[in-house]
Residue frames as a rotation matrix with the C-alpha (Angstrom) as fourth column:
UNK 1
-0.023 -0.422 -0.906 53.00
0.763 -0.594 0.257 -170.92
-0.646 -0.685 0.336 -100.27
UNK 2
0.986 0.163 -0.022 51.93
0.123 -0.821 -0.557 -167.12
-0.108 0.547 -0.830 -101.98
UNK 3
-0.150 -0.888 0.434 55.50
0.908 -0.298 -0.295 -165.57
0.392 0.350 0.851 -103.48
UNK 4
0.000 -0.381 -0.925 56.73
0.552 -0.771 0.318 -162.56
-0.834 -0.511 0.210 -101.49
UNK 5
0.289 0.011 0.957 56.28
0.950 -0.123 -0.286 -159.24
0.115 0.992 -0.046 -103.25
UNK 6
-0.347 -0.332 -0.877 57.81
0.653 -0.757 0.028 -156.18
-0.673 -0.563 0.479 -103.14
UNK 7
0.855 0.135 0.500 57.00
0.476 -0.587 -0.655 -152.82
0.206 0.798 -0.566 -104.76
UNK 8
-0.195 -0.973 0.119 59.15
0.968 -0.211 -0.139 -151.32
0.161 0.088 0.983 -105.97
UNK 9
-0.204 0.038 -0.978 59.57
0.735 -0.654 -0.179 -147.87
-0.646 -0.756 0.105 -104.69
UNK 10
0.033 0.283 0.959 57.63
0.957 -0.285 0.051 -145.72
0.288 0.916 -0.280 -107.07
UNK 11
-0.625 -0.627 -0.465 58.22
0.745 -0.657 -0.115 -141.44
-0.233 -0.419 0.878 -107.16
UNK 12
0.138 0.968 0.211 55.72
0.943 -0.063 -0.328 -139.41
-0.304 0.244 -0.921 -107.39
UNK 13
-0.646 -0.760 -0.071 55.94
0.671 -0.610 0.421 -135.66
-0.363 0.224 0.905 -109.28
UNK 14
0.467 0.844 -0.263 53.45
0.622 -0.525 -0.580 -132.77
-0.628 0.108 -0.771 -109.29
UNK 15
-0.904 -0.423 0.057 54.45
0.365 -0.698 0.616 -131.03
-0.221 0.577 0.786 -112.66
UNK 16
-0.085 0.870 -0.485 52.17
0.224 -0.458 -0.860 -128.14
-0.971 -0.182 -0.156 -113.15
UNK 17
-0.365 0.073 0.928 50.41
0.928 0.113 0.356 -127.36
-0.079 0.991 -0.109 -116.70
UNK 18
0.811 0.569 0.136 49.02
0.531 -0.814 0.235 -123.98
0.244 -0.118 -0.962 -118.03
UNK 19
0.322 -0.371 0.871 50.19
-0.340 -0.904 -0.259 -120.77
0.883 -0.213 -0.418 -116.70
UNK 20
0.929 0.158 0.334 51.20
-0.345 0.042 0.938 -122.37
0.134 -0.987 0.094 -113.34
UNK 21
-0.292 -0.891 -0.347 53.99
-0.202 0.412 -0.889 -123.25
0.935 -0.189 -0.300 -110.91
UNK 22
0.607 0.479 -0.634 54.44
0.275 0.622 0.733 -125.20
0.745 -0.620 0.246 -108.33
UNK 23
-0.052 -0.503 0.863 55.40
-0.367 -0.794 -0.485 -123.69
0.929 -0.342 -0.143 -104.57
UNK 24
-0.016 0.263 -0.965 56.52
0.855 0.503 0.123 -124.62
0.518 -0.823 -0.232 -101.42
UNK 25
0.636 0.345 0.690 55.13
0.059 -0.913 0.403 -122.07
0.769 -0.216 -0.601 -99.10
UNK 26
-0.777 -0.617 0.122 57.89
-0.152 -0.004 -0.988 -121.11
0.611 -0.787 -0.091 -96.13
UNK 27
-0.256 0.365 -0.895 56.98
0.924 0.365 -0.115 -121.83
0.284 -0.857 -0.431 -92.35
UNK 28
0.658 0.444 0.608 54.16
0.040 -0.827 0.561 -119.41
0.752 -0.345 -0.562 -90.87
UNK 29
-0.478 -0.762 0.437 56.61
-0.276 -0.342 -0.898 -117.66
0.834 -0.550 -0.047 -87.96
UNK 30
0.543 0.614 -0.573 55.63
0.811 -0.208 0.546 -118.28
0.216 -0.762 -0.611 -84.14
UNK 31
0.060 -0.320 -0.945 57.84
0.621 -0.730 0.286 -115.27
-0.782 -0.604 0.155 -82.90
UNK 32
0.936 0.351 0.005 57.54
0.318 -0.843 -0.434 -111.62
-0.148 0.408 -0.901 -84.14
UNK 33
0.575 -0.794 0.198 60.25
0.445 0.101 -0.890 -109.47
0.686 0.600 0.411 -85.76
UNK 34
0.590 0.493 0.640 59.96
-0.282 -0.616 0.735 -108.06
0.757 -0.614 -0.225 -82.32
UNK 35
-0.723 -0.689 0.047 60.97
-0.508 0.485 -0.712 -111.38
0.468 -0.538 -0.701 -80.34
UNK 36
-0.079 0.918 0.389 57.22
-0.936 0.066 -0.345 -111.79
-0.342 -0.391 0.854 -79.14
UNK 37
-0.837 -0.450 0.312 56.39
-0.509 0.849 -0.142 -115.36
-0.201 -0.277 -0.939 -78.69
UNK 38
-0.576 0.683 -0.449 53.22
-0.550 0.082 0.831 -116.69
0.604 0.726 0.329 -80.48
UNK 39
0.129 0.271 0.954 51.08
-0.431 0.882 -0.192 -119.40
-0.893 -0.387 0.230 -78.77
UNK 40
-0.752 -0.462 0.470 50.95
-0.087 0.777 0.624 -122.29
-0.654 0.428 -0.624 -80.88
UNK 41
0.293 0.956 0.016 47.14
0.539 -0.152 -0.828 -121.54
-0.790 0.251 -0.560 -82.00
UNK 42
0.742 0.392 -0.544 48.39
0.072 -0.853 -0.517 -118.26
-0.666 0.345 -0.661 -83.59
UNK 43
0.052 -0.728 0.684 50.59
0.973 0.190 0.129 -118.27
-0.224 0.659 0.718 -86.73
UNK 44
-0.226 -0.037 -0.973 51.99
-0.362 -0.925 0.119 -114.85
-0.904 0.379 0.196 -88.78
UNK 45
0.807 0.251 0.534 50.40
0.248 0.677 -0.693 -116.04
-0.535 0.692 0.484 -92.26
UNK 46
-0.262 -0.922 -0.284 52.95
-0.264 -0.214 0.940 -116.05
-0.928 0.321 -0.187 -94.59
UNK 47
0.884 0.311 0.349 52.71
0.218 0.386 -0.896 -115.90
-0.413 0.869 0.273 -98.63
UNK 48
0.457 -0.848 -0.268 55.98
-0.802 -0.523 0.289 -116.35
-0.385 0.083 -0.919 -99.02
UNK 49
0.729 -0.113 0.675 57.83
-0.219 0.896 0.387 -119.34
-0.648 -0.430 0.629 -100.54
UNK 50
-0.431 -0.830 -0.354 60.13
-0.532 -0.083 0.843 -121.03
-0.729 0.551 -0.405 -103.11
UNK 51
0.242 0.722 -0.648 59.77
-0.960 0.083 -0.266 -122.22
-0.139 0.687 0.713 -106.40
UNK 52
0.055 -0.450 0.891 59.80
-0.422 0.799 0.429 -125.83
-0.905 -0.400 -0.146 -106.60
UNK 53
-0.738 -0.363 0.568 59.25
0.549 0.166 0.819 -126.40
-0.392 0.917 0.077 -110.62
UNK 54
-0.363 0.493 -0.791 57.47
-0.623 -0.759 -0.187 -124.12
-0.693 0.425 0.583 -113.46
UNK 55
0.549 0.629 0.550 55.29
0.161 0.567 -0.808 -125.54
-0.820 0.532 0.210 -116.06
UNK 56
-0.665 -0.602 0.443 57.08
0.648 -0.170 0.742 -125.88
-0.371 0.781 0.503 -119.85
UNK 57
0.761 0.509 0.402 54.19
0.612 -0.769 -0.186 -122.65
0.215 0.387 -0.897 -120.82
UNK 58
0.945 0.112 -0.308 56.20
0.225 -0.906 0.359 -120.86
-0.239 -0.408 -0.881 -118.44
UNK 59
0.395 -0.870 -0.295 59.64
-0.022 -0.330 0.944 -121.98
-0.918 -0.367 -0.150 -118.92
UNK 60
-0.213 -0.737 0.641 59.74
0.908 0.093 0.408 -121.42
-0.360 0.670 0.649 -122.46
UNK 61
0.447 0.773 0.450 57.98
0.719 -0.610 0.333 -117.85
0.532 0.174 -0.829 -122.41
UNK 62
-0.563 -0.825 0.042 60.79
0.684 -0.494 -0.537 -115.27
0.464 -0.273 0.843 -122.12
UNK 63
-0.105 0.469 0.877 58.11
-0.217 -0.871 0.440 -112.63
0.971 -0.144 0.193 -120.80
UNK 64
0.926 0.335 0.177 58.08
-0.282 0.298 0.912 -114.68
0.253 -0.894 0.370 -117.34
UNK 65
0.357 -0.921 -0.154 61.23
-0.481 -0.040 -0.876 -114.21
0.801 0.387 -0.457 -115.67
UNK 66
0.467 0.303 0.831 60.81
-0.881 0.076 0.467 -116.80
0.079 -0.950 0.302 -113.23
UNK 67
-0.254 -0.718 -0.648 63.21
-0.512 0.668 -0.540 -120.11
0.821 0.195 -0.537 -112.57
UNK 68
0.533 0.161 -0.831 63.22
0.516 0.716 0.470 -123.43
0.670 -0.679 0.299 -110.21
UNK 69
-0.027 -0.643 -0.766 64.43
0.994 0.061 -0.086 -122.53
0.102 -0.764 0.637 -106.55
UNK 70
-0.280 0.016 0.960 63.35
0.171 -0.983 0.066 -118.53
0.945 0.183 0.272 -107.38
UNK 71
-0.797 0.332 -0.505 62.02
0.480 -0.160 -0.863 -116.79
-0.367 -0.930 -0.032 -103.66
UNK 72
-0.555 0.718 0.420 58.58
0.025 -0.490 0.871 -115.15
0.831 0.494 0.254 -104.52
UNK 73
-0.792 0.609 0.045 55.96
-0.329 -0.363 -0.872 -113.39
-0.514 -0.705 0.488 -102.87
UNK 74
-0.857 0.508 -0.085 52.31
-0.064 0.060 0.996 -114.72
0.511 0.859 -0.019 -103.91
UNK 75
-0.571 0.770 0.284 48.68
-0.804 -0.595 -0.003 -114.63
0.167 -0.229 0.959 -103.60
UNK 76
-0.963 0.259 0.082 47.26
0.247 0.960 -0.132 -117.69
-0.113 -0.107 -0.988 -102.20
UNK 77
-0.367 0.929 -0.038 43.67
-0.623 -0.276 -0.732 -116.79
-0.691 -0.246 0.680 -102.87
UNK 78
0.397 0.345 -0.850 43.71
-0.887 0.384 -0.258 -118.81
0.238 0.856 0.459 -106.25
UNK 79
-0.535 -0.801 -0.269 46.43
-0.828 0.560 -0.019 -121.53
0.166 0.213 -0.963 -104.77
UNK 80
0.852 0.522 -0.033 45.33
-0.459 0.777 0.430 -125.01
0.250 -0.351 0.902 -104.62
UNK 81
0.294 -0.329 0.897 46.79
-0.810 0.412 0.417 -127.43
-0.507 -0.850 -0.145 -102.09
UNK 82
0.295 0.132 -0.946 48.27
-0.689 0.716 -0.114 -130.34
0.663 0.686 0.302 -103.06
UNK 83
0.799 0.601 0.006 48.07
-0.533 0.703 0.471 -133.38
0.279 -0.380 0.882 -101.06
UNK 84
0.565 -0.667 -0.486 51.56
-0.227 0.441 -0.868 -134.61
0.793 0.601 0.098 -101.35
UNK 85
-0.560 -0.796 -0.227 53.20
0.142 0.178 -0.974 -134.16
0.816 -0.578 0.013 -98.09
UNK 86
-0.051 0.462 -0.885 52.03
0.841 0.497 0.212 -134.51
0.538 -0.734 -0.414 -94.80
UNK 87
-0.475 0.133 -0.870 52.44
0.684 -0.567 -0.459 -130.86
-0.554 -0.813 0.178 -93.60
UNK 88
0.438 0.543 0.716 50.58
0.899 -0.280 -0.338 -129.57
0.017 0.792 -0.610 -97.39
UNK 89
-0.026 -0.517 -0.856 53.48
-0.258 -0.823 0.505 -126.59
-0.966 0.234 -0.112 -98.10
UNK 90
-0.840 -0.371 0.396 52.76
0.373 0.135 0.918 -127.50
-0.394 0.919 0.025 -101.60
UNK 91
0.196 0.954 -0.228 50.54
0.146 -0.258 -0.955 -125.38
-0.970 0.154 -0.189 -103.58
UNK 92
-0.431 -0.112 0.895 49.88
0.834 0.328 0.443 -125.03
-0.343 0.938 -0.049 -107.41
UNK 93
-0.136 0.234 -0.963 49.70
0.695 -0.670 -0.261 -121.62
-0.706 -0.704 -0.071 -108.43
UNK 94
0.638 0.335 0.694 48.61
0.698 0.131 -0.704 -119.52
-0.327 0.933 -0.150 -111.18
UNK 95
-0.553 -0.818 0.158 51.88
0.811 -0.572 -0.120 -117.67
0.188 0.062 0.980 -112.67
UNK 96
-0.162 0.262 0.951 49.55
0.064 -0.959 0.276 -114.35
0.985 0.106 0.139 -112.41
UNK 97
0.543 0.750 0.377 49.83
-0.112 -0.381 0.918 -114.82
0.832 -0.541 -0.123 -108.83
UNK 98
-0.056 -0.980 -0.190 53.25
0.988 -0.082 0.132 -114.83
-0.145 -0.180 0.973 -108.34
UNK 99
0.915 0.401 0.034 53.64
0.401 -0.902 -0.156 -110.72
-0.032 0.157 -0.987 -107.72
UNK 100
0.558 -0.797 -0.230 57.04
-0.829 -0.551 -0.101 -110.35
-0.046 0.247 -0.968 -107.00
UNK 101
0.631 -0.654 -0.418 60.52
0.357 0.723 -0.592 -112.13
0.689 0.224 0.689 -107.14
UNK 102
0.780 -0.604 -0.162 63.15
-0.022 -0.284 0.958 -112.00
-0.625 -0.744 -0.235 -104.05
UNK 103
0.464 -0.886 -0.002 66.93
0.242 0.129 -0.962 -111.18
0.852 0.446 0.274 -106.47
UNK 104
0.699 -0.313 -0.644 69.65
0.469 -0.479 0.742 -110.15
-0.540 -0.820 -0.188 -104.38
UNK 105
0.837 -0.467 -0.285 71.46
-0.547 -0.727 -0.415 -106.54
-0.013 0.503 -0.864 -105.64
UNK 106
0.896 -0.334 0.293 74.93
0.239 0.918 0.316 -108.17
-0.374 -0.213 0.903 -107.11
């Protein structure tokens, strides 16, 4: 009789290297700021998202004032996808393509 194995449940972690961080992109809108209803075909693109972790270039490099959980506006022309989840909102991104930062006035 074969012995029963389990794995054990193993975690997987996309830490970016280099000048990069790593971003989940928000949900493309179906309705306008309007109220207009999308079909389901048509998305608003969105290059909006949050930060989900920063490479150790970035977070020890006081000239990049940028932190886990930051809002940010970026350029997805350089991002690469990463495979990880089933709906791919994860994208690896070079820190020069991170243009702005959402703060809120305090």
């Amino acid at each position: 009789m074969a012995k029963a194995t389990t794995k054990k449940d193993v975690i997987e972690i996309v830490e970016p290297i280099g000048e990069r961080v790593l971003i989940r992109k928000d949900e493309d809108r179906k309705v306008t700021k309007v109220g207009i209803h999308l079909p389901d075909k048509i998305e608003i693109p969105t290059i909006t998202g949050r930060i989900v972790t920063v490479s150790t270039v970035i977070e020890n490099n006081p000239d990049y004032p940028i932190q886990q959980y930051d809002r940010v506006l970026f350029n997805p022309k350089q991002s690469i996808p990463v495979d990880f989840e089933g709906d791919n909102r994860l994208f690896v991104v070079p820190i020069e393509d991170v243009v702005a930062i959402f703060r809120r006035d305090t």
